[in-house]
N, C-alpha and C positions, 0 to 999 in steps of 0.2 A: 504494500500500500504506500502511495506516494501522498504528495499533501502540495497543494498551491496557492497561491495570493488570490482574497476574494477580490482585487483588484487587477490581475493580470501579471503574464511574466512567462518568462520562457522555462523559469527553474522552479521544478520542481526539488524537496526533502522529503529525507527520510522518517520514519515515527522519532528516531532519535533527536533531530535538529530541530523540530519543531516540538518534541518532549523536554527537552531537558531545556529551553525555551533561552538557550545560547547565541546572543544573535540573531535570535528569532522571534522573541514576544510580540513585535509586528515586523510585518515584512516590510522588505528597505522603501518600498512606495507605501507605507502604511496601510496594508490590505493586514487582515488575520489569514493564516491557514485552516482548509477545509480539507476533507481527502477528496481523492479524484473520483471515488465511487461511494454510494452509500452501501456495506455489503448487505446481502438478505438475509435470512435465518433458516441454519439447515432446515430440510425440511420434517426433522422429527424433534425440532427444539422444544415442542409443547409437552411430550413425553418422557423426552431423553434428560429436559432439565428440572422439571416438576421438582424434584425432591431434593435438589442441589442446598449445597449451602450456600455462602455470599461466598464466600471466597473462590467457591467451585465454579458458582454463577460467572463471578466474575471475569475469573483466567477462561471462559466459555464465551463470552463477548469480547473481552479486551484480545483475546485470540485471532479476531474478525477481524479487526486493527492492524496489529501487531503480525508481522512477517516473523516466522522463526530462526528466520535468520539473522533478525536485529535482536533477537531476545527469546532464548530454547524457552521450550515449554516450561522443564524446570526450573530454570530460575524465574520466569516468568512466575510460576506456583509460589517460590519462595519469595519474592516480592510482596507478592498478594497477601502474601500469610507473613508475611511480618508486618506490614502496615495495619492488618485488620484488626492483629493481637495486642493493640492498644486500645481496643474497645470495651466500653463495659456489659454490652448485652451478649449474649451467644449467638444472636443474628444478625447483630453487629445494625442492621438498619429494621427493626420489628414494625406491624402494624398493626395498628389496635386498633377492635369495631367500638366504635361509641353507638354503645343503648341508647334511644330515642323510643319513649314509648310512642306510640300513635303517628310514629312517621315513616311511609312506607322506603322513602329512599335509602338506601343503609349508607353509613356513614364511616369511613377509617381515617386515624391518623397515623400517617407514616412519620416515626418519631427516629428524626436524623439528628439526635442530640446524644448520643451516647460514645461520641470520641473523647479526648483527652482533655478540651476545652469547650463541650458543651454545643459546639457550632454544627451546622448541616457541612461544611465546610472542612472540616476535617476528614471528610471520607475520601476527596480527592486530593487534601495537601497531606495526608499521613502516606499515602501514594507516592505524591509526586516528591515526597523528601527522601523517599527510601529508592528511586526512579533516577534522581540529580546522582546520589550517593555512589550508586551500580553504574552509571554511564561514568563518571569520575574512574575508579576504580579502577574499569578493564582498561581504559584509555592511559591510566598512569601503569598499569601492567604491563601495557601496551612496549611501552619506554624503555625496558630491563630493569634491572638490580644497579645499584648503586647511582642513581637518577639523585641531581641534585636538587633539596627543596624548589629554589626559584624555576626551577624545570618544568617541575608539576603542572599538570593541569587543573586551573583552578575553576571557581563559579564565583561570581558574585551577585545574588538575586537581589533584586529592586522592587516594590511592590508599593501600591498603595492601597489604603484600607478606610473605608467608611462604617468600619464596624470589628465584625468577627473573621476577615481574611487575613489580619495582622494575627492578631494571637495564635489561629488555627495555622497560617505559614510558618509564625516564628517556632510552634510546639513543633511542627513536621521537618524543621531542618535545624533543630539548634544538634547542638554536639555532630554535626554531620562532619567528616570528614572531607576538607577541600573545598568545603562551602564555605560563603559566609552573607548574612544575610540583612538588608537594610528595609525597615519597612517606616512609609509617611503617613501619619495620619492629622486631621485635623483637630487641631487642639480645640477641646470643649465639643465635640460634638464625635464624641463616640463615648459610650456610658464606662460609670466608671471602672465594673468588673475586668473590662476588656481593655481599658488601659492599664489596669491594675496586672493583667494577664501580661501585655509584651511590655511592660516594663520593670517586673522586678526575676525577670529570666536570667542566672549568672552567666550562662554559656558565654565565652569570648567571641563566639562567632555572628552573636547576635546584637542588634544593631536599631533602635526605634526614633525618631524624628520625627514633631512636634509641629507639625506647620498650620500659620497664620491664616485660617481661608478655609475652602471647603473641600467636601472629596475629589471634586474634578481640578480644582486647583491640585492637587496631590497626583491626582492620573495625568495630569497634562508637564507633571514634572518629569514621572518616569517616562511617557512617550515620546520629550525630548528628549529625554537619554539614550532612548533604544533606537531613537532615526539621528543621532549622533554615531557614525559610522565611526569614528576613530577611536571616541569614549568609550565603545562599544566594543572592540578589539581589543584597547589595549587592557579593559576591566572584565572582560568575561561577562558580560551582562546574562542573567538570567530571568526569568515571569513568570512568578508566582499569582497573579491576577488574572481574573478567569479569562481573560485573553488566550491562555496556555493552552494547546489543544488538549494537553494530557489530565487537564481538570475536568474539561467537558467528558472525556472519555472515561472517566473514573465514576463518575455519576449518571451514565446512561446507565450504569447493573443495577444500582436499588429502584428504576421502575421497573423492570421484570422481576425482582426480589417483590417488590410489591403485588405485581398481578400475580404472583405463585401462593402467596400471603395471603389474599384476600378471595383465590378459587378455594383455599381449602378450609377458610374459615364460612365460607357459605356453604360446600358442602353440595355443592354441583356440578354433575357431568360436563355442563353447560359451559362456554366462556361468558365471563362474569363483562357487565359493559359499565366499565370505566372512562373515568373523567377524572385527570389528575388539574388541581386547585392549588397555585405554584405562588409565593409571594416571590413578587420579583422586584430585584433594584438593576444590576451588573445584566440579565438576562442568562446568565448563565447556567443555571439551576433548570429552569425553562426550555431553555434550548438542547440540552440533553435530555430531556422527555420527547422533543420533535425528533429527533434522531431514531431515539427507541421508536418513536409510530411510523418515522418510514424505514425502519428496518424491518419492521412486519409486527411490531407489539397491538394486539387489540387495544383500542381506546379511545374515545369519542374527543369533542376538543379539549385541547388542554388549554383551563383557566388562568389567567394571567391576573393577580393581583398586588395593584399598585399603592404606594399612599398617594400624600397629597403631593410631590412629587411624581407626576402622571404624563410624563411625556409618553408614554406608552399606550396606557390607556386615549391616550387624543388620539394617536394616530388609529388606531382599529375604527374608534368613532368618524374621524373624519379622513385618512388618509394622509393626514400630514405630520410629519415626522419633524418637529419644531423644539428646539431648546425653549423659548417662550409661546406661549397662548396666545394664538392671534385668533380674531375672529373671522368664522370658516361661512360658505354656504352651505345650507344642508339638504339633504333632499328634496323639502319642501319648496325650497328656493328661499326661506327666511334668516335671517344673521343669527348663528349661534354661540355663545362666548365659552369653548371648548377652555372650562380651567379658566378665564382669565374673570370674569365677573360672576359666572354661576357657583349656588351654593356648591360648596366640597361633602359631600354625600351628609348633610348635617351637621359640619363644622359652623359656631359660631361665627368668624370673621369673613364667610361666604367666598374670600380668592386668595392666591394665591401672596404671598407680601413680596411684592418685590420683581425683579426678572432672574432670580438667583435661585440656589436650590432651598428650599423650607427646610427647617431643625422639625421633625417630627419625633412622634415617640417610639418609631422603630431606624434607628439613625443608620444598619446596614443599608437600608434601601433607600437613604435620601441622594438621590443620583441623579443629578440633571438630565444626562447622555449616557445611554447604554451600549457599551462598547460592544458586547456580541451580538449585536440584534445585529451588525454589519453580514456577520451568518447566515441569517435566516434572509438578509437584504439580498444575497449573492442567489436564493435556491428561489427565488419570486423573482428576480431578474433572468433567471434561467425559462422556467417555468413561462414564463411571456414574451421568450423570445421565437418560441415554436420549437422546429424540425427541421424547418427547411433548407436550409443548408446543411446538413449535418452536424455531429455530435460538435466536434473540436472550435467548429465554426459558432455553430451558438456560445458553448463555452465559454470561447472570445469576446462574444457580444454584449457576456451577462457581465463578466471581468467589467469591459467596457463603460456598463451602464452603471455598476455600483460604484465604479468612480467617479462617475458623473454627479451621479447624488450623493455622494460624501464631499465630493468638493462643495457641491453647493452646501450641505450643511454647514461647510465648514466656513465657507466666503457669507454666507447669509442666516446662515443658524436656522433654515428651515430646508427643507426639499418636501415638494407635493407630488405624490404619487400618482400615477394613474389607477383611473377605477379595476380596470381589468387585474393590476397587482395588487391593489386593497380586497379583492375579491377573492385572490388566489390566498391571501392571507388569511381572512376570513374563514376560509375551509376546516381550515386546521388551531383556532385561535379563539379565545372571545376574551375580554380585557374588560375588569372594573379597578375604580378608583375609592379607597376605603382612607374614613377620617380618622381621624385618632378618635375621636367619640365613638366612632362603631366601633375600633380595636378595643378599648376598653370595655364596650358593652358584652362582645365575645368572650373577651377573655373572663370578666366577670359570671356571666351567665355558664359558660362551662367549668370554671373552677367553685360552682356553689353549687354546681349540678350534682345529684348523688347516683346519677341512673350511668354512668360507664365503669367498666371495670378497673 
C-alpha cells in the first residue's frame, strides 16, 4: 500500500514515511496522505473475526494497510500487544447498552476512556509511540555496532493540542528511545487535569509549551514547521496530530470492535443497523469511522457532533466550508444566519463572540478549522469528478480540485461547495451543533439516571 498528497504529486510513500510522520505530517504542498486504495474486507471477515479480540481485530485490519514487508506479521502482533497492555479494560475499547425503559431504539456507549490518561486518544498515540520506537530501532540497527551517538537516527515530534492529544502523545512517547517530544498548547484553555497531565511528566525526553492564543494558533505553528523544509531535515520532525495517517488507522479497529460488541449483546443472527454519534473537533475520530463504512463495515450515517465551534456543522447545513459564519441562501431562497446571529441550540448569548474560536466546556473540540476533513474533501472531489477519463486521470482532477478549495480557504477563509458535492457528502454524514446547556443537561440526566448498568 502506497499513500499520496490529497493535493497532488508525483511521489508517492511508504506506510513507514507517512507512519512515523518524519517529514511527512503534511506533504511539502500541504496536502495530508491518503492511501491509493480503500482495501475491502475479506470476504469471510463477519465470521472469521466475530470472536477476535482488539488486539487480534486489530493486526486483522491494520494488516489491510500495512504490507508485510514494511512490518512481519509478528512484530506487527507484538506492537499491537504492547501498546494495548497499557489498558485498563480487557477489551481494551468495551460497549455498554444503556437501559432506556420505554424507548425502542437501543442505545451503546462505546467507552474509549480506559488508556493511560483517560482520552479516546490514547488508542492510536499508545500505537503510534511504540510505531516511532520500532521504525527508530531497525533503522539504527540498520547502521552496525559501534555507531556513534550523533549518528543515530533520531525523531523529534511536534504537536499541538487543544485538549487531551498532548497528555495522550506525551504518555505514548515519553521514555521512548531516540524520540523526543515537544507539545503546544494554549494557555488557559485546556482544563486543568490535562495540563496537570503533560506537565508534571519527568521523562527528559518530554517537552510542553504554553502558548499565548488559541488551538489553531498552536497548529499553525507546527504546520510552519513541517513546510519549513530545512527545519524539517535538519530536526527530524515528526506528527503526533491527527494529521498522522497512523492515528486514523489505529482507530478505524474499535468500530468493528464495536459492531462485534453490540451483534452479541443483542443476540441476533441479524446484522444489527448502526449509527455511530462521533463528537468531533480535529475530524479525526470521524473520519476513521468513514473508512470503516467504505471498507465494507454495516452502518447507517455517521453523526457528527459539534459544539459551538461548528464550522462543520455549517457546512453539511449549507455547503460552505467557512472559518467564520456568513450568511448563506437557503433552499427557500431566504437569508439564513448559519452560526453567526441564530440561537446556539439554547445557548443564552444566541452567537457566536467574536470571528475566533469560542472557550466552551469541552475545550478538545474548540477548533476553528479541521484539518482532516481535507480527507474526506479529497474522496467528494473524487467522487464528482466521474469516470470519464479514467482512474489516474480523475485522481488528478480531484488532487487538483482540493487544492483549489484549500487555497481559497486559505486566501479567503471560506470555499463554497457545489451542491452535487454537498450531496455526495450528505450520503454518508449528518452534523448537529450542541450548546454547553444541552452538554450539561446530558450529562446531568444520565449521571442521575439509575436505569444502565
Amino acid at each position: 500500500m502506497k499513500y499520496f498528497s490529497t493535493r497532488g504529486s508525483d511521489r508517492v510513500l511508504s506506510f513507514e514515511e507517512v507512519g512515523r510522520g518524519a517529514e511527512h505530517g503534511l506533504a511539502p504542498n500541504g496536502g495530508l496522505y491518503i492511501p491509493e486504495t480503500i482495501p475491502s474486507l475479506p470476504s469471510n471477515w463477519e465470521t472469521e473475526w466475530a470472536n477476535y479480540s482488539f488486539t487480534q481485530l486489530s493486526q486483522a485490519i491494520l494488516s489491510l494497510y500495512i504490507s508485510p514487508g514494511e512490518i512481519s506479521s509478528d512484530d506487527l502482533r507484538k506492537l499491537i500487544e504492547k501498546s494495548y497492555a497499557t489498558f485498563r479494560h480487557p477489551e481494551v475499547t468495551p460497549t455498554k447498552r444503556i437501559v432506556r425503559p420505554g424507548e425502542e431504539e437501543e442505545l451503546f456507549v462505546l467507552e474509549l476512556w480506559h488508556g493511560p490518561t483517560f482520552a479516546f486518544k490514547d488508542v492510536a498515540l499508545q500505537f503510534l509511540g511504540n510505531l516511532f520506537e520500532f521504525f527508530l530501532k531497525r533503522k539504527n540497527e540498520a547502521l552496525g555496532e559501534g555507531v556513534k551517538e550523533e549518528e543515530k537516527h533520531k525523531l523529534t515530534v511536534v504537536g499541538a493540542t487543544s485538549g487531551d492529544t498532548g497528555s495522550a502523545a506525551i504518555y505514548g512517547l515519553r521514555g521512548k528511545e531516540n524520540v523526543s517530544i515537544f507539545i503546544l498548547y494554549p494557555l488557559g484553555r485546556v482544563s486543568p487535569i490535562q495540563e496537570a497531565q503533560m506537565t508534571t511528566v519527568p521523562d527528559a525526553n518530554v517537552h510542553t509549551v504554553a502558548v499565548k492564543g488559541t488551538f489553531d494558533d498552536c497548529q499553525d505553528i507546527v504546520k510552519a514547521l513541517f513546510s519549513d523544509h530545512e527545519f524539517n531535515a535538519h530536526h527530524k520532525l515528526g506528527a503526533v496530530n491527527s494529521i498522522n495517517w497512523a492515528r486514523i488507522l489505529a482507530q478505524i479497529v474499535y468500530y468493528f470492535s464495536a459492531y462485534f460488541s453490540v451483534k452479541r449483546q443483542l443476540s441476533s443472527s441479524s446484522n444489527p443497523s448502526l449509527q455511530f454519534v462521533v463528537p468531533t473537533g480535529n475530524f479525526g475520530d470521524v473520519l476513521a469511522g468513514y473508512y470503516a463504512k467504505r471498507m465494507g463495515l454495516p452502518m447507517a450515517h455517521l453523526g457528527i457532533g459539534t459544539n459551538e465551534n461548528d464550522i462543520l456543522a455549517r457546512f453539511w447545513k449549507s455547503g460552505r466550508y467557512e472559518k467564520v459564519a456568513s450568511n448563506v441562501i437557503v433552499e427557500d431562497g431566504s437569508e439564513d444566519a448559519v452560526g453567526a446571529t441564530a440561537p446556539v441550540g439554547g445557548s443564552t448569548d444566541g452567537s457566536q463572540a467574536g470571528p475566533g474560536v469560542k472557550a466552551t466546556l469541552s475545550p478538545a473540540m474548540d477548533i476553528l478549522v479541521s484539518s482532516n476533513f481535507e480527507r474526506l474533501l479529497w474522496y467528494l472531489a473524487y467522487e464528482s469528478e466521474g469516470a470519464a477519463e479514467g482512474e489516474e486521470a480523475r485522481r488528478v482532477a480531484a488532487c487538483a480540485t482540493v487544492d483549489g478549495w484549500m487555497s481559497k480557504v486559505k486566501s479567503d477563509g471560506r470555499v463554497v461547495l457545489p451542491t452535487s458535492v454537498l450531496e455526495v457528502a450528505r450520503r454518508d454524514f449528518v452534523a448537529e451543533r450542541i450548546s454547553d446547556e444541552q452538554t450539561l443537561e446530558t450529562i446531568k440526566k444520565y449521571f442521575a439516571s439509575k436505569s444502565s448498568p
